[in-house]
C-alpha positions in Angstrom: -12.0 -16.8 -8.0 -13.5 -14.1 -6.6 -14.7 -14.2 -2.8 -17.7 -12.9 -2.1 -17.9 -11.4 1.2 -21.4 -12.6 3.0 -23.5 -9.6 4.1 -25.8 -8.5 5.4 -25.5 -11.0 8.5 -28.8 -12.1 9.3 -27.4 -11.6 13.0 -26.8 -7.8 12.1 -28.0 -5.9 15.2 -29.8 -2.6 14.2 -30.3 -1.1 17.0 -27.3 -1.0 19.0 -28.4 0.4 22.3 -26.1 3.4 23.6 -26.8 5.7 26.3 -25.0 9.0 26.0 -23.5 9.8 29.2 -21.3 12.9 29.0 -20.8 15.1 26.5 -18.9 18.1 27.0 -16.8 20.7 25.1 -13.0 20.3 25.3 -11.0 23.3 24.7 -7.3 23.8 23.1 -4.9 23.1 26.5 -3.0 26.2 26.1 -4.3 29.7 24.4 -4.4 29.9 20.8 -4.4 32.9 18.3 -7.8 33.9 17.5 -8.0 34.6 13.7 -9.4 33.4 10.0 -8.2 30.6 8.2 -8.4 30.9 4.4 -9.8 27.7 3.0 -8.9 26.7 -0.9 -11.2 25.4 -3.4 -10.4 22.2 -2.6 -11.8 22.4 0.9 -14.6 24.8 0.1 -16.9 22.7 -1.8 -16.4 19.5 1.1 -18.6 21.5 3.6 -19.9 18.2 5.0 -19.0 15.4 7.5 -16.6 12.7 7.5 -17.2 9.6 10.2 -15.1 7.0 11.2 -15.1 4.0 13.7 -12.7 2.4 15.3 -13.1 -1.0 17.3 -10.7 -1.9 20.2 -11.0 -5.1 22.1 -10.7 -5.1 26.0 -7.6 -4.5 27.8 -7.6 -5.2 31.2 -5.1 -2.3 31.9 -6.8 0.3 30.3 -10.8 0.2 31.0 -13.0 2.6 29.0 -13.2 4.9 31.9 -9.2 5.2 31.5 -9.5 5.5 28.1 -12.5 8.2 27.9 -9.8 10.1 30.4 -6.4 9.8 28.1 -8.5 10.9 25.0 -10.7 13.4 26.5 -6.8 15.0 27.8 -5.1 14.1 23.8 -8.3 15.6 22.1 -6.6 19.0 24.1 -3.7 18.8 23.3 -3.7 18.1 19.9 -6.8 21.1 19.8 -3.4 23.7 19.8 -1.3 22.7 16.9 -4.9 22.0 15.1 -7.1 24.8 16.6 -8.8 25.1 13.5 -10.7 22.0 14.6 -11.8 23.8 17.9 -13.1 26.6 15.5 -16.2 27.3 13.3 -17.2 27.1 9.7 -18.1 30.8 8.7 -19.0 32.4 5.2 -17.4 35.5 4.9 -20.0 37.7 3.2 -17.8 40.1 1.3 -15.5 37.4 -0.5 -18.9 34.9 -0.2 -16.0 32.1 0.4 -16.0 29.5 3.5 -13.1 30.0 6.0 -13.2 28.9 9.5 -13.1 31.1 12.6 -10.6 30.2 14.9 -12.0 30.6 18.0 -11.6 28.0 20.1 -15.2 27.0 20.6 -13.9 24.2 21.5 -14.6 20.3 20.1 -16.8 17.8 21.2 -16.1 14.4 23.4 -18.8 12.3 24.6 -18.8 9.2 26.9 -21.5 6.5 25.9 -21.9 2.5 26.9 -23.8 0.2 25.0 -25.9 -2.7 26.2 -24.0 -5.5 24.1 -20.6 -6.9 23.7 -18.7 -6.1 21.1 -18.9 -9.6 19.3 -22.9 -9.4 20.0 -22.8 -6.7 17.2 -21.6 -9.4 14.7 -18.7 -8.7 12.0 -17.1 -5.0 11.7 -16.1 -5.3 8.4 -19.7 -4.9 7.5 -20.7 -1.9 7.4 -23.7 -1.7 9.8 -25.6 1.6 9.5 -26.0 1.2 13.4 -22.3 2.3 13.7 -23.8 5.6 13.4 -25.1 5.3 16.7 -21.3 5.3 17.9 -21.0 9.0 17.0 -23.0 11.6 18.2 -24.5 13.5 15.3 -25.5 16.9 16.4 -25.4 18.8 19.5 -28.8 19.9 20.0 -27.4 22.1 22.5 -26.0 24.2 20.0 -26.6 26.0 17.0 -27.3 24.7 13.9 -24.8 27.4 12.3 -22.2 26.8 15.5 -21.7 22.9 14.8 -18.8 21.8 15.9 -16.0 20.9 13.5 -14.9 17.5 15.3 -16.6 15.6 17.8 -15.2 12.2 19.5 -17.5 9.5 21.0 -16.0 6.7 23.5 -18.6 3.8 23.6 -18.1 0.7 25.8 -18.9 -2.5 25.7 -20.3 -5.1 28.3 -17.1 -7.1 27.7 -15.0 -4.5 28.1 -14.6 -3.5 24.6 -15.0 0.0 22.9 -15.0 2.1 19.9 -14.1 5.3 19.5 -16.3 7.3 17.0 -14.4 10.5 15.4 -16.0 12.9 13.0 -14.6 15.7 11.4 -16.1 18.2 8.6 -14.2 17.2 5.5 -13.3 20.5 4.8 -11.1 20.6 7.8 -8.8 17.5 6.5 -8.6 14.8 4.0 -8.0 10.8 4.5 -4.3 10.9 4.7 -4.1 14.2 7.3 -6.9 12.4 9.0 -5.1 10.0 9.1 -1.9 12.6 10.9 -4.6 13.7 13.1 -5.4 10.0 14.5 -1.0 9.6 15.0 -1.0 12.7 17.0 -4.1 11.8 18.8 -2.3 8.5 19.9 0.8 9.9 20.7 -0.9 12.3 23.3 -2.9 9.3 24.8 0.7 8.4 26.1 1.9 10.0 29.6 5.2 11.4 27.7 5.2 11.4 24.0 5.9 14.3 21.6 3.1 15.3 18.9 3.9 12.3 16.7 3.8 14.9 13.5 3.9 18.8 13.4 1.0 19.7 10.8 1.6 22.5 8.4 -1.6 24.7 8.3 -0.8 26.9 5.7 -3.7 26.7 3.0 -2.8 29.2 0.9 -0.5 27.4 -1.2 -3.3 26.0 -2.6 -4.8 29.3 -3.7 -5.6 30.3 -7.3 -3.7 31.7 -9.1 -4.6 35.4 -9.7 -5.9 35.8 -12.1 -7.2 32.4 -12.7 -5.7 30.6 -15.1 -7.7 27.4 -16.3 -5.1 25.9 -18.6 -6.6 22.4 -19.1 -10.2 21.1 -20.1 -11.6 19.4 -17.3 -14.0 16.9 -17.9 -14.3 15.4 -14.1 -15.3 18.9 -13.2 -19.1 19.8 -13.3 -20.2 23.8 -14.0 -22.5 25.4 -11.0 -22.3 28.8 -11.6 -23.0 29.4 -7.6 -21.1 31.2 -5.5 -18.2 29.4 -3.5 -20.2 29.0 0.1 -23.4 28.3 -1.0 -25.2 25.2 -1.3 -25.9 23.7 -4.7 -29.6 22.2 -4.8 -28.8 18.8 -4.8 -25.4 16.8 -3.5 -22.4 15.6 -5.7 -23.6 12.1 -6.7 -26.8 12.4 -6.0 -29.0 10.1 -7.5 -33.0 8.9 -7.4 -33.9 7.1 -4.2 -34.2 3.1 -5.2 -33.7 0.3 -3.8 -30.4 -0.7 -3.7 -28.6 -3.9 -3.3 -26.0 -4.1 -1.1 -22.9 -6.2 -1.2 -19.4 -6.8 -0.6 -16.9 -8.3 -2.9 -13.5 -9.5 -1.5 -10.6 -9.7 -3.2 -7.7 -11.8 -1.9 -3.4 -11.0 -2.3 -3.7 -13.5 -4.6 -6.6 -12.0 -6.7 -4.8 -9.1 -7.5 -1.9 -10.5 -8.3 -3.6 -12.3 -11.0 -5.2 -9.0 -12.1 -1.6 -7.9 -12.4 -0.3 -10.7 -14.1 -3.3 -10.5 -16.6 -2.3 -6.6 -17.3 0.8 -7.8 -18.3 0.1 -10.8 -20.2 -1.7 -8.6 -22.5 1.4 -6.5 -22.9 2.3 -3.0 -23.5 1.4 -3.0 -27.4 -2.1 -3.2 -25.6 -2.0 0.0 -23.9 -0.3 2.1 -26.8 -3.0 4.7 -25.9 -1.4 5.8 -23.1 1.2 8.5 -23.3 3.3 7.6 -20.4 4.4 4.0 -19.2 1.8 2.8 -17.1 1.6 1.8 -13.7 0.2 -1.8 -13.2 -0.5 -1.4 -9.4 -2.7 -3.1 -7.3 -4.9 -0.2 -6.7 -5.0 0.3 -10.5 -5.7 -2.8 -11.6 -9.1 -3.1 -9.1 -9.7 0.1 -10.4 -10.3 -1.5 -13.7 -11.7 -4.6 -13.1 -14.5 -2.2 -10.9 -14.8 0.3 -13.7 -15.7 -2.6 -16.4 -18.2 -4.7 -14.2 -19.9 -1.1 -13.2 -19.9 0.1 -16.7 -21.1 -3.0 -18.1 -23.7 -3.9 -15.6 -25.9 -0.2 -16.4 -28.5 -0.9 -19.0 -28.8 2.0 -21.3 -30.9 2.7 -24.4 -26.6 3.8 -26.3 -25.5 0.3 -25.3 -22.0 -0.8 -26.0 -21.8 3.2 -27.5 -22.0 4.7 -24.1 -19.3 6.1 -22.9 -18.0 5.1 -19.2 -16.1 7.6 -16.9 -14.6 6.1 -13.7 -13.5 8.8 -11.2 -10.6 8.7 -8.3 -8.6 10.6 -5.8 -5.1 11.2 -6.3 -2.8 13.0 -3.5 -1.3 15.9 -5.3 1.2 17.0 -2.2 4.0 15.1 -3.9 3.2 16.7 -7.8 3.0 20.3 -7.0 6.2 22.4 -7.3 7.8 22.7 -4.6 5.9 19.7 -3.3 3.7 20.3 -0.5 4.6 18.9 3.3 3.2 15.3 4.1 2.1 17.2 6.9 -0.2 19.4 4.9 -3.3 19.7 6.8 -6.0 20.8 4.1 -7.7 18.7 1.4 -4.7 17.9 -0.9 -6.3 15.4 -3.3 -7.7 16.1 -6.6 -10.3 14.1 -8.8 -8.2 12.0 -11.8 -10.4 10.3 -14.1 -10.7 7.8 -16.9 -12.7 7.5 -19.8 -13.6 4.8 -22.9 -16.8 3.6 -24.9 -18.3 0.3 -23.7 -17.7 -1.2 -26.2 -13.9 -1.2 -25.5 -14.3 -2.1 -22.0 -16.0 -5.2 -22.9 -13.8 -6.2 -26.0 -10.4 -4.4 -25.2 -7.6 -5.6 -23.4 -7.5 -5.6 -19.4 -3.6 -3.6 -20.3 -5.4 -0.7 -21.6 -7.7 -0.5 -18.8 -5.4 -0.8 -16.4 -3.2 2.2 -19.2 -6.0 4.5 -19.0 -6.3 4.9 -15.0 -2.7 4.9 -14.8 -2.6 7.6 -17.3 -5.3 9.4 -15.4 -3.6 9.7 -12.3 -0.4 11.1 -14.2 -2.2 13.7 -16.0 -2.3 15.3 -12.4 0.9 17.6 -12.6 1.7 20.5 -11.0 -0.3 22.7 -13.6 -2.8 20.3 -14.1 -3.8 20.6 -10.0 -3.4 24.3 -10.7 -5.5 24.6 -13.4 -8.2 22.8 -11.4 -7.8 24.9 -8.3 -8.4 27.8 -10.6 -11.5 26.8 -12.2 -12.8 26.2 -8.7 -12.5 30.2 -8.8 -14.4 30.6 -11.7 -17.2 28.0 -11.1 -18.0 25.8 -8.3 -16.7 22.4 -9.8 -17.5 19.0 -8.5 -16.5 15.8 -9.1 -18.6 14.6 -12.8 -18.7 11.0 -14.1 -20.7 7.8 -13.9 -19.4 6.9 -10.5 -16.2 7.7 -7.8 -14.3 5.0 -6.2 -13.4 5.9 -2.9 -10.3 4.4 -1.8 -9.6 3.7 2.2 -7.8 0.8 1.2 -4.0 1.8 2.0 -4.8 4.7 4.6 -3.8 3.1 7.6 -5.9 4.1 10.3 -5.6 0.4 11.9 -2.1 0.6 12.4 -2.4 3.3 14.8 -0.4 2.5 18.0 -2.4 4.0 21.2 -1.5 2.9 24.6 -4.1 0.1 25.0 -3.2 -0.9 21.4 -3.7 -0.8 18.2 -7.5 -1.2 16.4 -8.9 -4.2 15.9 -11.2 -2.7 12.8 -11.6 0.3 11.5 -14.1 2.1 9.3 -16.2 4.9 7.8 -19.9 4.4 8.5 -21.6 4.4 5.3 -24.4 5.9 3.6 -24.9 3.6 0.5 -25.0 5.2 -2.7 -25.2 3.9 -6.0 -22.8 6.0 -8.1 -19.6 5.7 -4.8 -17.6 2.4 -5.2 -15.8 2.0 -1.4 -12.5 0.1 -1.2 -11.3 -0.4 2.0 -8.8 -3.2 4.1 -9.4 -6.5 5.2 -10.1 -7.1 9.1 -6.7 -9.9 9.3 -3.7 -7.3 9.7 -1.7 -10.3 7.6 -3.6 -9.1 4.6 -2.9 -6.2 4.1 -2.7 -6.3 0.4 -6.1 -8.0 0.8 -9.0 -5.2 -0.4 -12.8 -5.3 0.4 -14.9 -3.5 -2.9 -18.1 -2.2 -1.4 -20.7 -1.9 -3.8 -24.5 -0.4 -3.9 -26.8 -0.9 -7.0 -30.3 -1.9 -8.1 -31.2 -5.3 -8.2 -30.8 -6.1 -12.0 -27.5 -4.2 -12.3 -26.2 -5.8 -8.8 -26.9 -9.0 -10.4 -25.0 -8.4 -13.9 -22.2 -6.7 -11.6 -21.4 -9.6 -9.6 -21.6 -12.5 -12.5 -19.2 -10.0 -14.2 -16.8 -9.7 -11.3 -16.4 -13.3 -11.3 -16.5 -13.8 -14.8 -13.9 -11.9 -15.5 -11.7 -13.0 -12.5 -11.8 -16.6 -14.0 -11.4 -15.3 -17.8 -7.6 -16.2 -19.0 
């Protein structure tokens, strides 16, 4: 049942042949308040950068010279409600925390072509390491302690076509006020349009509490006793360099409505474990038919004994008390996680699977979220478990209406990496409950993983 998406293309250009020609720093279009912006634990340990691509075929009323113009004049507009983005990452040495300057050192936009079409570079939904070419990656002309915190590239096509590259430091904004940022964006591409959304840049209501208060154990949480602002030695996630398979695995409207109907066949009895009536959504039930093909593909000396932790991001803006504005600018998702023994992944239910992220995800109350924040204040936690999925699936950044229209693709460029899952849309807008799992693992384990994510589509 299971589609498997075919990629690499043996088309796949590598090498995608842009000339950067302007780049320039754009400034806030009216003055803005010089000052420091607290950052919470949230955003202090994301200290790195988040890229994204977005593909839009040719209009004939809006060439990528009128394009480059309308963005380069948005990117300064929207630089005074958000003029944290036209500021700099700074540690401030007597707190030893991250916050950023406001100082409107402005952001950077860049105007590049490339020598092919836009259907020379074969299918977008693939994610080409080439699309890194589409962004510029560092100003040499700068600082390595005065990066920018967002920088837009405007690459055009021979035919006309063009993408526009954005990257922002993840410690500025998270997927869904990424996704805020993008509206506003749009709506200031237009001659006459209003900010689209008013962002609320107030991050200290996700401050600890003082003094901390660390009410919960927190598995998902690693200890580095460092101090918030420094660098631990090695990355979240990071793992041995290997060589990694690389595929795609598709899963249709249709497939996930059979992984719902198979939660439910199993019925509730199933999922007793779970303390609260779980969710059988479509996001949770890929969730666990990822978690037991990942879990059972690993070989491992413990076997069926091992236990199996599956970690996810869950928005916490509408669980905190009073909830926190949609608008909220700073990093307002937390890390929810699952747990079980292989052996029950294999031989258990799909129901209580699907129970146990559900229940994850509604562990994450208001104290809960606070009881994380604080033990961000007492070590430096990161995310801890055999592997994150990354969700993109449901954030939206395709439907984003700009005067020449809205994308046809969009996408993060990628780094593969064995221990982050990626779910993210399918390219046909008509299905949208359509969900591509990206997935990055040895040979031997890539092989297990994909007769097991067939397998277990088909199993009744």
């Amino acid at each position: 049942m299971g589609t498997l998406y075919q990629g690499p293309p043996d088309t796949a250009i590598h090498d995608l042949k842009v000339t950067i020609q302007e780049s320039q720093l754009v400034f806030p279009a009216q003055e803005t308040q010089s000052k420091s912006m607290f950052l919470s634990n949230i955003d202090q340990v994301l200290n790195f950068n988040v890229q994204t691509v977005h593909f839009f075929p040719a209009n004939l009323e809006f060439p990528p010279k009128i394009v480059a113009d309308r963005l380069r004049t948005a990117l300064s507009n929207v630089l005074v409600p958000y003029d944290f983005l036209a500021g700099r990452i700074k540690l401030n040495p007597q707190s030893g925390r991250l916050e950023i300057d406001c100082n409107s050192a402005g952001a950077v936009f860049a105007v590049a072509s490339s020598e092919f079409a836009l259907d020379d570079i074969g299918d977008v939904v693939y994610p080409n390491p080439a699309f890194g070419q589409l962004i510029v990656q560092k100003v040499d002309a700068i600082g390595s302690d005065d990066q920018p915190l967002c920088i837009i590239q405007l690459t055009s096509f021979k035919c006309g076509g063009f993408a526009m590259g954005v990257s922002t430091n993840h410690a500025m904004l998270d997927g869904l006020s990424f996704k805020t940022f993008l509206q506003n964006l749009a709506s200031q591409a237009f001659d006459d349009k209003p900010m689209a959304i008013v962002p609320y840049n107030d991050r200290t209501v996700l401050a600890a509490r003082s003094p901390p208060q660390v009410t919960f154990p927190h598995p998902e949480l690693l200890k580095l006793k460092i101090p918030i602002g420094e660098e631990p030695s090695h990355p979240t996630f990071d793992c041995p360099q290997e060589e990694l398979a690389f595929k795609i695995f598709r899963l249709s409207s249709d497939h996930i409505s059979y992984l719902k109907e198979k939660a439910k066949a199993s019925g509730p009895a199933a999922a007793a474990t779970a303390t609260t009536n779980y969710k059988i959504t479509g996001f949770n039930v890929v969730t666990a038919h990822v978690w037991r093909c990942k879990a059972l593909s690993c070989d491992s000396e413990e076997g069926l004994e091992r236990l199996s932790t599956v970690l996810y991001a869950v928005d916490i803006r509408p669980r905190m008390k009073p909830p926190l504005p949609a608008s909220y600018t700073g990093n307002a998702v937390l890390t929810a996680y699952a747990t079980a023994k292989c052996r029950e992944l294999e031989e258990g239910p799909f129901s209580k699977l699907v129970a146990m992220v559900s229940e994850g995800a509604a562990r994450m109350t208001d104290e809960y979220a606070r009881s994380a924040i604080d033990w961000g204040e007492v070590y430096k936690g990161f995310p801890h478990g055999e592997f994150l999925i990354s969700s993109w699936w449901r954030l939206g950044f395709a439907e984003m209406e700009y005067p020449w229209g809205k994308p046809r693709y969009s996408c993060p460029v990628v780094h593969h990496r064995k221990d982050i899952i990626l779910l993210f849309p399918d390219i046909d807008a008509a299905n949208a409950n359509a969900v591509n799992v990206l997935v990055a693992l040895p040979g031997k384990e890539m092989e297990k993983f994909q007769a097991l994510f067939h397998k277990l589509l088909e199993d009744n």
